[in-house]
C-alpha positions in Angstrom: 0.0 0.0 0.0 1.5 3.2 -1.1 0.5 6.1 1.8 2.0 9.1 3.3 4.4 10.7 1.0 2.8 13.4 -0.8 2.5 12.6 -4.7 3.0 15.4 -7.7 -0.5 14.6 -9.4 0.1 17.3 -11.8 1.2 16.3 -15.7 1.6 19.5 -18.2 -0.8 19.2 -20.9 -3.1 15.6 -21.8 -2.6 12.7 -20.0 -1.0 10.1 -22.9 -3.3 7.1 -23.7 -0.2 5.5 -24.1 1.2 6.7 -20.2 -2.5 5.0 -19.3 -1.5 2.0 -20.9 2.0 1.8 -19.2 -0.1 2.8 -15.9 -1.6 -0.4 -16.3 1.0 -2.6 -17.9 2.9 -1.6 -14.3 0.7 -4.0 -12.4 0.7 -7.0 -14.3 3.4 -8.5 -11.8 1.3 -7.4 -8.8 -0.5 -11.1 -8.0 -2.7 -10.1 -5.3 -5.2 -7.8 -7.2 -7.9 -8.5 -8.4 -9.6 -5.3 -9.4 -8.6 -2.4 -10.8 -10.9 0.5 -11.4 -10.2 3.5 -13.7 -11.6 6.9 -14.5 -10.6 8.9 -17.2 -12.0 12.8 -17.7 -11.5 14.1 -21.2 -12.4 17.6 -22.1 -15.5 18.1 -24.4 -16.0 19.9 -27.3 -19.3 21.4 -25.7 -21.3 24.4 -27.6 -21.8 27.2 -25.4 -23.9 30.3 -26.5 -23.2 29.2 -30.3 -19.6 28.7 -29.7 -17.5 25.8 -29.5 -15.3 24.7 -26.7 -11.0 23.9 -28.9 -9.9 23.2 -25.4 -9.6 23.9 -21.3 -6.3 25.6 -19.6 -6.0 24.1 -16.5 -4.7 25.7 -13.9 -4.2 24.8 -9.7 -2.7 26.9 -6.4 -0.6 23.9 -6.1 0.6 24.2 -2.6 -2.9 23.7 -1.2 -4.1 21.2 -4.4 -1.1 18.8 -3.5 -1.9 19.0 0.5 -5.3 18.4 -0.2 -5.0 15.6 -2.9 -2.9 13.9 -0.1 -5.2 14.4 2.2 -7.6 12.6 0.0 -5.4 9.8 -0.9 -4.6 9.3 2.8 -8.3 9.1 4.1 -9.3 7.1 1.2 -6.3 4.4 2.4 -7.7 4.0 5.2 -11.2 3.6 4.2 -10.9 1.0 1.2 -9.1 -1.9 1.4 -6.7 -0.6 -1.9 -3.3 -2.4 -2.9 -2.5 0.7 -5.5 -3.9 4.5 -6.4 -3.1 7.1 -8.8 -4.3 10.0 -9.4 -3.0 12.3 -12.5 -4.4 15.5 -13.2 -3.8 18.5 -16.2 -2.1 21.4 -15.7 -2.0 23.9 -19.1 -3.9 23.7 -22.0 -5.6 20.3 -23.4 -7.6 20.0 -26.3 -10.8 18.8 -27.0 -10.8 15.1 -26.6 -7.7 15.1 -24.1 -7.1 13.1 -21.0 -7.3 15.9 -18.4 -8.1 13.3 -15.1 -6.9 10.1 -14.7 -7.5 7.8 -11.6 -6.4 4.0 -11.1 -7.3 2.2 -7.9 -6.7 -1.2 -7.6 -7.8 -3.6 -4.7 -8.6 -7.5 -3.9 -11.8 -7.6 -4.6 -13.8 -5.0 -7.4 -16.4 -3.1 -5.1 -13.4 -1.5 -3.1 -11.7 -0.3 -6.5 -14.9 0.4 -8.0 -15.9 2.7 -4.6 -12.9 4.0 -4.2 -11.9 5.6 -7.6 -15.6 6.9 -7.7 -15.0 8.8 -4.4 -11.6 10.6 -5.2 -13.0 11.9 -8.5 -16.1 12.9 -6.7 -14.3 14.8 -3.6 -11.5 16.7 -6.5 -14.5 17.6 -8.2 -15.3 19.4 -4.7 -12.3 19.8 -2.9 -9.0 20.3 -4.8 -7.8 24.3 -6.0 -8.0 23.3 -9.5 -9.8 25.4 -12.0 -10.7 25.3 -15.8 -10.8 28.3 -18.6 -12.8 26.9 -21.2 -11.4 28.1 -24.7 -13.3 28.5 -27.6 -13.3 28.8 -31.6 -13.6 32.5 -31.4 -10.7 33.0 -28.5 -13.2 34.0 -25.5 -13.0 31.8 -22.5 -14.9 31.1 -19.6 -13.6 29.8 -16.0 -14.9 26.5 -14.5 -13.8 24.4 -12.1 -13.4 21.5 -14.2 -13.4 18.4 -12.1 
């Protein structure tokens, strides 16, 4: 079980399918899991007002989004019975279609994964400094918190 050093989350620009892939690839030699759950956040091309979303700049206070990230990672620990989590979040600008959140629990047995991953997405949705400037064809933007 991997706890109480604080992680760097943050990746500049889309998460790589391919550094999902390797993610995974990682724990084929780990024999006691049995479940791994996964969550992957990709920006939309939404239409807003008439106007189409080319991509999001993400941006985060990172002192406080990599204490509370931790914080998340530690409670959720001790709450699930987990063998492995990452979490990998954007920083910059990612374009429609981009990986912007990426989230890999893995556990014994599938509900703790399944619960588990489902939670930290939910709670960085809701409790982690990181915000979203929506970009669009005709260069406005608009700030979201994108989680």
């Amino acid at each position: 079980m991997e706890q109480n050093k604080i992680k760097n989350v943050f990746v500049n620009g889309a998460i790589s399918p391919i550094f999902v892939g390797e993610a995974i690839a990682k724990h084929t030699n780990k024999k006691n899991i049995g479940a791994h759950s996964i969550f992957l956040g990709q920006v939309r091309c939404d239409l807003i007002e008439n106007n189409s979303v080319v991509a999001i700049h993400y941006s985060a206070y990172m002192e406080m989004a990599e204490e509370r990230l931790h914080e998340i990672r530690e409670s959720i620990f001790k709450k699930y019975n987990l063998i492995c989590m990452h979490i990998y979040h954007s920083l910059g600008r990612v374009e429609a279609g981009g990986i912007c959140l990426f989230v890999f629990t893995s556990s014994i047995h599938r509900k703790d994964s399944i619960d588990a991953c489902t939670e930290i997405v939910e709670r960085i949705k809701n409790e982690v400094a990181i915000w979203g400037k929506e970009l669009f064809e005709d260069e406005s933007f608009v700030w979201k918190n994108p989680a």
